[in-house]
N, C-alpha and C positions, 0 to 999 in steps of 0.2 A: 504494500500500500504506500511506502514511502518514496519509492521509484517512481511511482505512478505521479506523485505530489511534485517531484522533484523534477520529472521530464516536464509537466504543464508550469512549472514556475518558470523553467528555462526558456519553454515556450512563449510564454508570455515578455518574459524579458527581451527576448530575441525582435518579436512582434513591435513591441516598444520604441525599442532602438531601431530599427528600420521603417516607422513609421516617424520618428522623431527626426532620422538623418534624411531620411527623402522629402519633406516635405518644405524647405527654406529652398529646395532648388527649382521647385515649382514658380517660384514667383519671387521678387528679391523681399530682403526682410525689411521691417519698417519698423522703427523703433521709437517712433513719436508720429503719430498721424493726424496730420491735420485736413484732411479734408473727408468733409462729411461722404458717406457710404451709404446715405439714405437718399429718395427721391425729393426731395423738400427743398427748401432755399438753402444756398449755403452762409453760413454767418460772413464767414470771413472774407466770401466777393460781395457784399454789401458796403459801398465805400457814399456815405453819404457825400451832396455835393457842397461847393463852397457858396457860400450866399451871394445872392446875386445884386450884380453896383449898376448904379448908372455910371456910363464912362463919361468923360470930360468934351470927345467931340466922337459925334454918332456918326460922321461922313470916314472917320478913320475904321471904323468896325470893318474887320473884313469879310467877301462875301460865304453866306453861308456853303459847304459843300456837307453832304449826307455820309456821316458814316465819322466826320472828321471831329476838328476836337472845339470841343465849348468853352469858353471862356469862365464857366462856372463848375467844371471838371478840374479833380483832383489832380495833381502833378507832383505825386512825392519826390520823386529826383530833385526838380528846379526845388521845392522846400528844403529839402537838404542843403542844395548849394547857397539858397539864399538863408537858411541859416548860419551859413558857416561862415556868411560875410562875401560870399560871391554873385556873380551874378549869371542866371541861368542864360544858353543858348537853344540854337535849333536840335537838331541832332547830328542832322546833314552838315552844319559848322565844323569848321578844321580848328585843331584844337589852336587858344590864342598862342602867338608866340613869346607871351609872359609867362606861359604855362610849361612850353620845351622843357626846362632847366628837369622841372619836376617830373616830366612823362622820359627824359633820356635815365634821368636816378633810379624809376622805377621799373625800365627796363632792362637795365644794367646786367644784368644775370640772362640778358634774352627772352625773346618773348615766342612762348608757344602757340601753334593758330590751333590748337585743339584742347584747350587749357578745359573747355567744359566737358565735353566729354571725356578725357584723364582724370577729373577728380570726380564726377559723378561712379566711372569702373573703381577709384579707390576706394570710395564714399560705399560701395556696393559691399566691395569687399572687407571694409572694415566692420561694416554693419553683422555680414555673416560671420565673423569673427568675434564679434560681440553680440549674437543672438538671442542671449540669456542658457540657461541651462535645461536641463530635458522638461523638467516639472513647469518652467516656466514660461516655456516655447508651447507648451501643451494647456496649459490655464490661461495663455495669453497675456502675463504680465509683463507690463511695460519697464524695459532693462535698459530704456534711455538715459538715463542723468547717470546710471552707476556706467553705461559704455563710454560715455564722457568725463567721465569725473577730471580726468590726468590733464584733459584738456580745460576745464573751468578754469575762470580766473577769481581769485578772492578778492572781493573789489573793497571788502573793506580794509586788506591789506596795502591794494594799489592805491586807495584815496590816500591811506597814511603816510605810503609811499611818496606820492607826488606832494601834498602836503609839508610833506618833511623837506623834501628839494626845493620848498619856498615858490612851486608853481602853483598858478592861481585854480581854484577850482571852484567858479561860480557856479558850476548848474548841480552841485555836489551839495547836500544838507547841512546847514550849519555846524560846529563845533556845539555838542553839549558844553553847559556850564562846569561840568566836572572834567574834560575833555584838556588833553597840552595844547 
């Protein structure tokens, strides 16, 4: 009787494990999913728009064409640039040649014409490398933050950090009262 218990344990374990390993190769893995898997709206392409101005001269408005961009549509890019103190362009624009100095520095090391697809095969591969473990893979628990850990940065480390170097850090939370 205890052969009998001990072939179906192995059986089962065997079942397990080959049901465990073949199935991340099906499809790659995802270790933070952000986008909905139901029929319904999705949150996160929900971008309300920016409130709408009268301009200064209505003959300058250029004409409308369908499909193209509204003046009341969102543009995170150009926000970004205009918050950082720049000022946004077209797309089609050549980059200024105020800007050279910074786009030669940053390409210093060369620049590859397949840089997306290279890191998305990494990014694939690091993920199946970082799947979680059998139980976890099989319960569906999310093993994101711990596949990342090595790469977090402590930011209350870094604000101390920068802090200490006497650089400014306005958009950073004041010093508590108890605080150096």
């Amino acid at each position: 009787m205890t052969a009998a218990r001990l072939v179906l344990a192995l059986a089962g374990a065997a079942l397990l494990t080959v049901a465990g390993c073949g199935a991340w190769r099906e499809k790659p893995p995802q270790l933070m999913n952000l986008r909905s898997s139901t029929n319904g709206p999705d949150e996160f392409s929900i971008v309300p728009p920016k409130p709408l101005e009268m301009p200064e001269d209505l003959a300058a408005l250029p004409e409308p064409t369908p499909g193209g961009e509204n003046r009341s549509d969102q543009r995170p890019k150009d926000d970004v640039v205009l918050a950082m103190g720049g000022s946004p362009r077209p797309a089609s624009a050549a980059v200024p040649a105020s800007d050279g100095a910074l786009v030669s520095y940053a390409a210093r090391a060369g620049v590859s014409g397949d840089i997306r697809s290279a890191l998305a095969a990494e990014d694939v591969e690091f993920r199946r490398k970082n799947n979680g473990r059998l139980l976890e893979r099989l319960f569906g628990t999310n093993v994101y933050f711990r596949a990342y850990r090595k790469q977090a940065l402590n930011q209350q480390a870094e604000l101390e950090r920068w802090r200490a170097a006497g650089a400014a850090t306005p958009s950073a939370p004041p010093r508590q009262s108890g605080e150096r």
